[in-house]
N, C-alpha and C positions, 0 to 999 in steps of 0.2 A: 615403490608404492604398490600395496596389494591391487588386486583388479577387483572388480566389482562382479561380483557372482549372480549370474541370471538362474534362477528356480522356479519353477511355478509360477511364472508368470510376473512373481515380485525381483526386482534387480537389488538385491541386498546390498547396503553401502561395505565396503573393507575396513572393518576395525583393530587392526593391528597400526594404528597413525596417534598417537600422543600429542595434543595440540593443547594449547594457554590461552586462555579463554579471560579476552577483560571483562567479562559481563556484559551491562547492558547501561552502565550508568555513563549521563556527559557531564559529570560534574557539578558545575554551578547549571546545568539547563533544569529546570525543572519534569517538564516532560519530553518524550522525544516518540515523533510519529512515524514511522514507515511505511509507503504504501499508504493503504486504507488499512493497516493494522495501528493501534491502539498502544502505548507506551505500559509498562508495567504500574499495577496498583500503588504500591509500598515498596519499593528497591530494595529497599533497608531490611524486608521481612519478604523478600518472593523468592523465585524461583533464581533468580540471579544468585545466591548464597551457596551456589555449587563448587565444590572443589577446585583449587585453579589448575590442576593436571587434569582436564576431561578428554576424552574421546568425542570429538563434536560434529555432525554430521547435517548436512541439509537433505530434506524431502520435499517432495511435493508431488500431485496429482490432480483430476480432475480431468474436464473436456475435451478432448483433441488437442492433448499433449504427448507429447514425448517426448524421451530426457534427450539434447542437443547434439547434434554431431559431434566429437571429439578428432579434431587432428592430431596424431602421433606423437607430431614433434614438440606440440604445445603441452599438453597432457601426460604423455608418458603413456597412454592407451591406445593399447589397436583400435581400430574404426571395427574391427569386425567385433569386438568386446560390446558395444553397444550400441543402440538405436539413433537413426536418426530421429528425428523432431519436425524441424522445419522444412518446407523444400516450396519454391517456388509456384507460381504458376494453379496452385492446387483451391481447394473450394475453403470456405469459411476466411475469408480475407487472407490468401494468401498459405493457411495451413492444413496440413493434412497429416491422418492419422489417426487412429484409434483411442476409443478413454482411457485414460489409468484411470481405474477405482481403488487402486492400494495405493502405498507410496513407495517410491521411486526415490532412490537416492542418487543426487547431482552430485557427477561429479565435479574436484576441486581445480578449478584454471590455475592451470603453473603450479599446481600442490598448494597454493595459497587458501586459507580458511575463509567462509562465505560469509559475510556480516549482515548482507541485506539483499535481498532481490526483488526486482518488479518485471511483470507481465502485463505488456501493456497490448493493446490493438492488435499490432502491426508488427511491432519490435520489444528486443528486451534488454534487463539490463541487470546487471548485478555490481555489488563493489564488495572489495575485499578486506580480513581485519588489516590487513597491508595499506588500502587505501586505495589500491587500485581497480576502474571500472572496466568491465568488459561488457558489450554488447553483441547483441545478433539478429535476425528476424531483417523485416525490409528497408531498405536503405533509397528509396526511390529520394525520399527529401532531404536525405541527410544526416538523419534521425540516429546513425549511429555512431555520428561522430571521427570517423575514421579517415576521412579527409580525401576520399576516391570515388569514380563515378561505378557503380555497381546494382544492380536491383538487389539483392541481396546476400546476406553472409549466413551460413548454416550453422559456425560454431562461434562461442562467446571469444571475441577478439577481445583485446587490449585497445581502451583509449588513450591516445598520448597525450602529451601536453598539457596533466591535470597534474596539479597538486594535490596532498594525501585526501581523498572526498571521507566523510563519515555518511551520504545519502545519495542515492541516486533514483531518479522517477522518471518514467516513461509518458509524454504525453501522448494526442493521435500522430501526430506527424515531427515530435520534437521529445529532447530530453534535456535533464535540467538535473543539474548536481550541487550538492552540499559540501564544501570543504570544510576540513577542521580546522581552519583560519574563523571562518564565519564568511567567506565570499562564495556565491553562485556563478554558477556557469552555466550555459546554454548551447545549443545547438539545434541545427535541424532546418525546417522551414520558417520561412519570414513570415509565411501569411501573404493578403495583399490588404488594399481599402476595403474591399468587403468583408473579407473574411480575417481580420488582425490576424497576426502570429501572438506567439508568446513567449518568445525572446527575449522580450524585455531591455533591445538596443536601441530603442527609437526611431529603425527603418523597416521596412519589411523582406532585406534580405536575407535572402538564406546564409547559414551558416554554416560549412560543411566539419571543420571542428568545432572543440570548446573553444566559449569566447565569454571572458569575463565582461560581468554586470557592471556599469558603472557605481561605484560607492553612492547609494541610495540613502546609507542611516550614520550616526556617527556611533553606535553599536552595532556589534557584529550580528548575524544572521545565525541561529541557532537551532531555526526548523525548516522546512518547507510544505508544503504538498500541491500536488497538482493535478488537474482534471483534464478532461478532454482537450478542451484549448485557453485555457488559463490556469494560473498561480497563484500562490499565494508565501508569503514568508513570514516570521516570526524573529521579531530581533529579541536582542536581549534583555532591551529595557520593555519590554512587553505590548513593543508595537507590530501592528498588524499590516503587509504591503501585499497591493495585488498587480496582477496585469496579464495584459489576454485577453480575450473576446469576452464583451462582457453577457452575453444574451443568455437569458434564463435569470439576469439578477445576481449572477456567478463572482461580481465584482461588491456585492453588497452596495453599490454608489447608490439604490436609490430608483435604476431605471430597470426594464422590462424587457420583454423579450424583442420588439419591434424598435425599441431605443440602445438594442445590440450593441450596436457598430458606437452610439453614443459615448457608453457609458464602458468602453474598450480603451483599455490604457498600454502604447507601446514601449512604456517604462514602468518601472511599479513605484505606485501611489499610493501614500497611508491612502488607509480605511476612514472617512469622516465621521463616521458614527462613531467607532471607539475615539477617536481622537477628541471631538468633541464631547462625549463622555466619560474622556478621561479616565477610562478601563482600560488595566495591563493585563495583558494575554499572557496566558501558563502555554497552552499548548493548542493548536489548530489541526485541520482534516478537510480533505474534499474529497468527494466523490467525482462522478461524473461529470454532473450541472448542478450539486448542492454543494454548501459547505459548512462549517461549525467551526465554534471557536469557544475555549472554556478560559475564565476568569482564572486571575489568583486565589478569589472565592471560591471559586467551584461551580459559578456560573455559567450555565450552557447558551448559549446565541446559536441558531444556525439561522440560515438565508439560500437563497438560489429556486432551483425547478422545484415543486411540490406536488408535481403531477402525477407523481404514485405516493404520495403523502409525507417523502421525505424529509420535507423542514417540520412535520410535527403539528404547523398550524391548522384551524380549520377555516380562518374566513377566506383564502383566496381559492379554496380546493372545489366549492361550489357555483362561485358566481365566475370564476376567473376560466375562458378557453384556456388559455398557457400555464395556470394557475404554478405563480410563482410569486416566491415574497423577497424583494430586492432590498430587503433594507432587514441588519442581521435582528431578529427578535427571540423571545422569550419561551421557548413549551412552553405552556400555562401547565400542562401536567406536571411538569418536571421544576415548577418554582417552588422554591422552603428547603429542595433539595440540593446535596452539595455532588455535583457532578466529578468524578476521579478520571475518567474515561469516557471519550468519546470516538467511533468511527463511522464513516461515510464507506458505502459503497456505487454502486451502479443506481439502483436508484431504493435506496433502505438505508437505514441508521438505527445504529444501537451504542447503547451505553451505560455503564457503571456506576453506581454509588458509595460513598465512604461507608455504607452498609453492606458491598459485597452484593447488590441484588441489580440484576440485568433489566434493562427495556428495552425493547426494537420496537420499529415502527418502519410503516414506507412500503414499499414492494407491493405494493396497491392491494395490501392486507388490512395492516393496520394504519388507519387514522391519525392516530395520536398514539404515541407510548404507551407500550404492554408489558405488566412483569412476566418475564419467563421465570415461569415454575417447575415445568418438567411433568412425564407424567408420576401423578402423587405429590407431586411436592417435592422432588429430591433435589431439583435444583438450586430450592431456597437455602438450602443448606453447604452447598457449594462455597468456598472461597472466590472468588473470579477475581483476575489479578492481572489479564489480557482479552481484549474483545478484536474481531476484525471481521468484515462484510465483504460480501464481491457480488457477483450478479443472483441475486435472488439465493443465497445461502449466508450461512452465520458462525461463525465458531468462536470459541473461548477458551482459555488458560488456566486452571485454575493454580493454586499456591503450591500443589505438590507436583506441577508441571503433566497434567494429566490435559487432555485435549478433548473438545466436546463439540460437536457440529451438530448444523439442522440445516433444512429448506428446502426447497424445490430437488428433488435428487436427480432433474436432467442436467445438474449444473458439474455433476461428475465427483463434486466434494464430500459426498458422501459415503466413506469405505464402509463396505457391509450392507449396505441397505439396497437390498431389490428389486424391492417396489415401487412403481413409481409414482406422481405428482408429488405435492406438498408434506412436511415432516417436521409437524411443529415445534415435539418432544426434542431436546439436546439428545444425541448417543454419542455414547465416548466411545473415542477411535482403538481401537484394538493395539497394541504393542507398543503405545505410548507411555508412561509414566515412572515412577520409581521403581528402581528394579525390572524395569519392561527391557525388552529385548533393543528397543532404539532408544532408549533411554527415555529422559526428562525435558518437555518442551522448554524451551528458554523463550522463544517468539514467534508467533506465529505471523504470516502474510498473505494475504486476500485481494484479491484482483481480475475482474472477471469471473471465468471461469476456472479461476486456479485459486490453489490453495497453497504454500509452501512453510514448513516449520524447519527451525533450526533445532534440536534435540543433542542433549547431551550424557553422556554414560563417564563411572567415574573408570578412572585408570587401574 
């Protein structure tokens, strides 16, 4: 395996590796969420229609990251080739280190090629086209799965005892995987009565490995996502199950932030609003304390916190101290229209139309959904075919795998921009797209303060 060459500050990923790239499609799923990153527009006609010999490589960058320790024996890399990341004890919950403003290319656990990663809190996690997860970051509750008492691990371990996952998600204190069976698995902390876990075993013990979900549906599970301390899943006949702390309305059941502990499910529960109106869910998202959910239609629902204006409504945002809408409802902005995409982040949302044109809202900016236009208008003219959101920044996809961010540029996600506050305009990321030097994004993922794309180059 090539090493990975440090210059200028950017760690260039080694492209002398030939890897087989399945795309990005699950078949019969119709959509498919990762993170707070958003499923491709049109499959059939994106960025996915790349060569199957590519060169395929993960980046990422942003706030007080660094690419993860590597041990030797696991990687095939010296420690002294690259940076540490993580290290104990240090500020920002647990992390230290300097920003990347460029991308940084991860390297691959066991030479295995990167499918998906999440950057959560405290801890992280990735899964492989192999199937297999590895984790890192703090293990005080068990969060990574690895079945030993330690405060924490520096470099992406192996979790055993999983079947092949196609999704893995980090919650605050627990992680929660998708297998290509269609069953969940969880770990981490139980929670207690006050504060539920989100295990979804009906006790509030910890779990220090994976421990399969009781069979909740008589269809399989074909999505997930997950917020601070609840979930959410997506079977196949297009029901919707939650479970986890319900406060902020996070459960869609109906109750509020003081009816928390209430409306907290230690198993997951349909949704009663879809169930009783008889809506089949394409594809779902949560953020922090929001979340959404889009029809077969194209119908967008979201529910949860609205305290930086996340769900889009206006009646709880004024009269409501916690202002939050626990029961999933409608944009009004956003009805007539056929919603393709939707993501949630920290506390903002944006989304896609069978038109190709973007709205965000949330981030205690916007009110109610805004078209992004760009400045001039160049954005209206964009394909967008990926959407994904993290703590107060935004990025997009478009159809020729070109990549385009905005927002707050303390958030670290923005390569190239110096100045600092707020960055309404989209700028496209410098060395991304056809013919670019890292190639052609395939997907992008947004979380926090981090940003990660997988990009491809042909052979």
């Amino acid at each position: 395996m090539a090493l990975a060459a440090l210059k200028d500050g950017f760690l260039c990923a080694a492209r002398n590796r030939v890897l087989t790239t399945t795309g990005v499609g699950l078949g019969a799923v119709p959509y498919r969420q990762i993170s707070s990153s958003s499923p491709l527009l049109d499959a059939s006609k994106s960025i996915a229609d790349s060569p199957k010999q590519v060169e395929k490589e993960l980046y990422f960058w942003g706030a007080k990251t660094k690419p993860p320790t590597m041990a030797p024996d696991r990687f095939g890399i010296p420690v002294s080739k690259v940076m540490s990341w993580f290290k104990p004890g240090g500020t920002e919950k647990g992390f230290m280190g300097t920003d990347y403003r460029t991308p940084v290319a991860f390297p691959k656990p066991q030479g295995e090629s990167i499918r998906q990663i999440h950057f959560g809190l405290h801890h992280h996690a990735l899964v492989t086209e192999e199937g297999n997860v590895f984790t890192w970051g703090h293990s005080k509750s068990w969060e990574l799965g690895h079945g030993t008492e330690q405060e924490s691990v520096e470099f992406p371990t192996k979790v055993e005892g999983l079947p092949p996952v196609k999704q893995v998600l980090c919650g605050e204190f627990y992680t929660v995987a998708l297998t290509e069976s269609g069953d969940v698995y969880t770990w981490g902390s139980g929670g207690n009565t006050l504060q539920p876990g989100a295990l979804g075993h009906g006790e509030f013990k910890d779990q220090p490995q994976p421990r399969k979900i009781a069979k909740f549906s008589d269809a399989p599970v074909v999505q997930i996502a997950a917020g601070v301390r609840h979930n959410l899943a997506l079977t196949a006949d297009g029901k919707l199950f939650t479970w986890g702390h319900g406060e902020n309305g996070v459960s869609g059941a109906g109750t509020q932030l003081f009816q928390g502990v209430a409306s907290s499910y230690n198993r997951p529960t349909e949704n009663d609003f879809f169930k009783e109106s008889k809506l089949k869910l394409a594809y779902i998202a949560s953020g922090a304390n929001h979340c959404g959910a889009i029809t077969e239609e194209g119908v967008l629902y979201t529910w949860g916190s609205n305290k930086a204006h996340q769900v889009g409504s206006q009646g709880s945002v004024a009269l409501d101290l916690y202002a939050c809408d626990p029961i999933p409802i409608q944009t009004p902005e956003l009805q007539g229209e056929v919603i393709k995409q939707y993501a949630a982040g920290v506390s903002g949302s944006i989304c896609v139309n069978d038109k190709y044109q973007v709205k965000e809202w949330g981030d205690h900016r916007n009110v109610t959904p805004r078209l992004v236009e760009g400045n001039g208008g160049f954005f209206l003219k964009k394909k967008i075919v990926q959407v994904a959101t993290g703590n107060n920044f935004l990025a997009c996809v478009d159809v020729s795998g070109n990549l385009y961010v905005w927002g707050h540029s303390g958030s670290g996600c923005l390569p190239g921009v110096t100045s600092g506050g707020f960055h309404p305009s989209p700028t496209k990321v410098e060395g991304f797209g056809p013919d670019k030097p890292l190639g052609r994004v395939e997907r992008v993922f947004a979380s926090n303060n981090n940003i990660a794309v997988l990009a491809s180059r042909s052979s």
